[in-house]
Steps between C-alpha positions, in 0.01 A plus 500: 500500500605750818216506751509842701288661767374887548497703721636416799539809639130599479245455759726276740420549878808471628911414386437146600200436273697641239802292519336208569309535189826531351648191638182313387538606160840379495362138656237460235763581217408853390783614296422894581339743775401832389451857615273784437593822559342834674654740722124635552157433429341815469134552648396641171641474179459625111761341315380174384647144526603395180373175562184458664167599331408692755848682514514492862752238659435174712574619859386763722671773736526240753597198358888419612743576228841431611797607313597263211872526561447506869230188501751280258812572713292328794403241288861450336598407859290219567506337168736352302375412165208720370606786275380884619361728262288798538211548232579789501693785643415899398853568379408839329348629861821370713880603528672305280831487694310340801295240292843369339635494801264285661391322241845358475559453891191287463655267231796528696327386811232251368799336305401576176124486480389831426310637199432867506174562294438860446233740331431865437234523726141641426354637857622893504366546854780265598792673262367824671524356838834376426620856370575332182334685149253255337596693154774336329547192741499241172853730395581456882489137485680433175789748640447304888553149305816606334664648804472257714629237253811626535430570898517136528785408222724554799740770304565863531150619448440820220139583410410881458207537326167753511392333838837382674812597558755191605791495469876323639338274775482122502230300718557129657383259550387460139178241428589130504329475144680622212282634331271606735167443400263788494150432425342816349108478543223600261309501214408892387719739343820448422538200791621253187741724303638532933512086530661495154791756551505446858388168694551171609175403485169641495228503747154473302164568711284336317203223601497259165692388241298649256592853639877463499524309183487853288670639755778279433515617158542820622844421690618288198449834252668723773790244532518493111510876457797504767679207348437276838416114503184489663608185647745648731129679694387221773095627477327468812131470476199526801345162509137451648490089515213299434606182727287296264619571177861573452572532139542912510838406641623318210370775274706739722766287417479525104458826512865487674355662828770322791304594803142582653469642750168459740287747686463352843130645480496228256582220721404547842178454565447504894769360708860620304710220586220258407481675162778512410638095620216440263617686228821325516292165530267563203708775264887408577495188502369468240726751275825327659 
């Protein structure tokens, strides 16, 4: 099983804490670092996160966010091993032209351990912020993904379509990894018929496996009903470890989940680098 770590763009003090959390993960044999991502965090807010009882999300105005792509480039340079992936990225809210292109300068860069996960989005304040309509972004996306497919085939690219017009350009350097994964992230409305017709894998925020298991049936109907094996979808699952009793992660397994990925409110507890050595002591270890 894949170990990863989230966020590590959230709440850091400074560049240095953030890499160096990085590199640690790396040491202790985490297979993944994550992002989150917000351009804002408004003051006030009445759309409601999708997952979170109380519909409001975990940070505050002034907690640090840096920029996924931004925070993983840094990392990519000081590691060698650990794959990148943010959990995810507002495609629907962003320019699509920019988000291909540096999604696939990061690859590039990183040597070919980037995974673009990517949502709709649910906060409108942002997509207003952003100038983007909130109306329509699921259409957005499903257009967004297709484009920049063939943004980063390397050919002449031709896309015109309700939302974009491109057409006789090519764009280099194309991503390392062929395919590129993209990791679309979600679990309400149409977020499985999207993995089915459109992913690499699928990013599933969820806290048990008694959530995801229906969930899973979910993905396998949409991949029936668009004639996709729903073994070709790496599933990505939020893991909150109990050091003590590990068996969740072999029921993970069966359920043909290949990574978790941990909260890092989940592990540290006090000093960060202490946490987390002892997570690779008690947890790692013992999954190696």
């Amino acid at each position: 099983m894949k170990i990863g770590l989230i966020p590590v763009n959230v709440g850091t003090s400074n560049a240095e804490a953030m890499v160096g959390m990085a590199q640690l993960a790396e040491g202790l044999g985490f297979e993944s670092v994550w992002t989150f991502e917000h351009a804002i965090v408004p003051i006030d807010y009445e759309s409601k996160y999708p997952y979170s009882p109380s519909g409001k999300m975990g940070t505050t105005p002034e907690t640090n966010f840096v920029d996924p792509l931004i925070a993983l480039t840094a990392i990519a340079a000081k590691t060698t091993t650990i794959r990148l992936g943010t959990g995810v990225n507002i495609l629907s809210q962003a320019n699509p032209l920019y988000v291909a292109k540096q999604a696939a300068s990061l690859d590039f860069v990183s040597g070919g351990r980037f995974e673009l996960g990517v949502g709709i989005g649910w906060l409108k304040e942002e997509f207003l912020a952003a100038g983007a309509p909130f109306e329509r972004r699921g259409a957005r996306f499903d257009d967004y993904i297709q484009a920049m497919r063939k943004f980063w085939s390397g050919e002449v690219v031709e896309h015109k379509s309700e939302f974009l017009e491109w057409t006789g350009f090519k764009s280099m350097p194309t991503p390392i990894q062929d395919p590129f994964p993209v990791v679309i992230g979600g679990t309400k409305g149409k977020a499985f018929e999207r993995t089915a017709r459109y992913g690499n894998g699928w990013f599933a925020p969820t806290g048990s496996p008694d959530q995801l298991a229906p969930m899973l049936d979910e993905l396998a109907s949409a991949c029936d009903q668009v004639g996709r094996d729903r073994a070709e979808i790496e599933v990505t699952a939020m893991w909150f470890p109990n050091p003590e009793d590990l068996s969740d992660v072999d029921r993970y397994a069966d359920m043909g989940v290949s990574r978790l990925i941990t909260p890092l409110p989940a592990i540290v507890k006090g000093n960060p680098v202490e946490s987390l050595q002892a997570f690779g002591e008690n947890v790692l270890a013992k999954l190696a």
